[in-house]
C-alpha positions as CSV (number, residue, x, y, z in Angstrom):
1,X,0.0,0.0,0.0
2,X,1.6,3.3,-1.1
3,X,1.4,6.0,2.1
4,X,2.9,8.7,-0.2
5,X,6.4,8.5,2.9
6,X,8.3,6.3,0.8
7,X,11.7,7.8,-0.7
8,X,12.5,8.8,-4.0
9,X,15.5,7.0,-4.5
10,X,15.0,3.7,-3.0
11,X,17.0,0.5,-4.8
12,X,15.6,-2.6,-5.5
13,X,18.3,-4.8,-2.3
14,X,18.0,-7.7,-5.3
15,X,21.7,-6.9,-6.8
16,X,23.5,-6.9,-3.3
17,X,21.2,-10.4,-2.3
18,X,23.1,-11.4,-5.5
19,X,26.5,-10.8,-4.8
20,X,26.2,-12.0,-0.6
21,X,24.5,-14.9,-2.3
22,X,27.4,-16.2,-4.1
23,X,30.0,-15.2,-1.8
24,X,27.9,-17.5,0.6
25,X,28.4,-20.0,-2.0
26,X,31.9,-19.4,-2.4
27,X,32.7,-20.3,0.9
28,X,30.2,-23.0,1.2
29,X,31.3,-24.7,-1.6
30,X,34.8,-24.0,-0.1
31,X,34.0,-25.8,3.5
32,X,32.3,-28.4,1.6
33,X,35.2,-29.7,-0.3
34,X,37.5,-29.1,2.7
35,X,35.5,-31.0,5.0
36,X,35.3,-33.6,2.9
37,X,38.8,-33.9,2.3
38,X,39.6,-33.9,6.3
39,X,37.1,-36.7,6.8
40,X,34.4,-34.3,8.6
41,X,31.2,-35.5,7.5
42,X,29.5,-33.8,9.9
43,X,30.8,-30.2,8.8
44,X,30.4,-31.5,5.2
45,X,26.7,-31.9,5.3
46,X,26.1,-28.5,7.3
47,X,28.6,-26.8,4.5
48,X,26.1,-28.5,1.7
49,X,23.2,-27.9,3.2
50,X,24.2,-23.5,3.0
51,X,25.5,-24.5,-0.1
52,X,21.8,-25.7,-1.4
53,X,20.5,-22.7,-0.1
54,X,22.4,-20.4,-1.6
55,X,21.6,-22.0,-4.7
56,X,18.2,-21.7,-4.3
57,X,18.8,-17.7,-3.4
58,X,20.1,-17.3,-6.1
59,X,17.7,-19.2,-8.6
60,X,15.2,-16.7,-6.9
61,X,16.9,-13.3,-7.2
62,X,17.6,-14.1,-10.9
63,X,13.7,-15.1,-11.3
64,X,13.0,-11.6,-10.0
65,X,15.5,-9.7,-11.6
66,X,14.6,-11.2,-14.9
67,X,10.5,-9.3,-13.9
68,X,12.1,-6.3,-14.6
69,X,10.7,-3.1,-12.8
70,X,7.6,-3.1,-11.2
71,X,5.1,0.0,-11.6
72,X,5.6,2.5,-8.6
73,X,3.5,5.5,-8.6
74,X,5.0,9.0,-9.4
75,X,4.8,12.5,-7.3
76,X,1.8,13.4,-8.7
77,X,-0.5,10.2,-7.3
78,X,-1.7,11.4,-4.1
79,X,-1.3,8.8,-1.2
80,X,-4.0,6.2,-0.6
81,X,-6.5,6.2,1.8
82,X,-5.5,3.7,4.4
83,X,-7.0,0.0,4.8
84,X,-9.6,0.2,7.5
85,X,-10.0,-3.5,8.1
86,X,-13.6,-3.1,8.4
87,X,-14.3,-4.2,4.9
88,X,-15.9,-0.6,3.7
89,X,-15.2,-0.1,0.4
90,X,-12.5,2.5,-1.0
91,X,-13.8,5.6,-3.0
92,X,-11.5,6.7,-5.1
93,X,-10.3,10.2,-6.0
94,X,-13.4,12.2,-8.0
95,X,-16.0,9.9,-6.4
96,X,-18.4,12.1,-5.6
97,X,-18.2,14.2,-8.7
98,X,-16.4,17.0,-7.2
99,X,-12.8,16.1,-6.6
100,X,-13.1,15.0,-2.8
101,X,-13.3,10.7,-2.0
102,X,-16.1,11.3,0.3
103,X,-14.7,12.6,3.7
104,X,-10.9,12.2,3.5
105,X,-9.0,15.7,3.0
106,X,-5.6,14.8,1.2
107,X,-2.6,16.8,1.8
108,X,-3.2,19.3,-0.6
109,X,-7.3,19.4,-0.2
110,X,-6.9,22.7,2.4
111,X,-9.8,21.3,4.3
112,X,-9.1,21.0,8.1
């Protein structure tokens, strides 16, 4: 839900969870074989078992990497009105034919 407080320049975390992601896997992989070659099973498995999930990190940050950008509203959409929980239904902006969503002043409406 868009509160109109969000910043301007946020970044999508997806290329840093890519790069921790295999660095995770480095080292995993990394443990893994040198466990194994010091007869540590034990270690082995646990170093396979981060290894397996940062394999399946990163399967899932290049799924959503390869979505592309997602719409995000612009300065000029005003905020939405705020989920009551109650089930009432939203009224958008211009609802009641003149400009106004039936009792909620925006920010820029001048009404107390």
């Amino acid at each position: 839900m868009r509160t109109g407080s969000e910043p301007a320049t946020a970044r999508s975390p997806l290329r840093m969870r890519l790069w921790l992601s295999l660095w995770g896997m480095l080292w995993a992989l990394f443990g893994l074989v040198a466990f194994s070659l010091t007869g540590r099973p034990g270690w082995a498995a646990a170093c396979a078992v981060v290894l397996l999930l940062a394999i399946l990190d990163l399967c899932v940050i290049t799924y959503r990497m390869r979505q592309g950008p997602h719409y995000q509203p612009g300065r000029d959409v005003p905020p939405y009105e705020p989920d009551h929980g109650d089930g009432r239904p939203r009224k958008g902006p211009g609802a009641d034919g003149h400009g106004r969503n039936g009792g909620w002043a925006g920010p820029s409406s001048g009404r107390p």
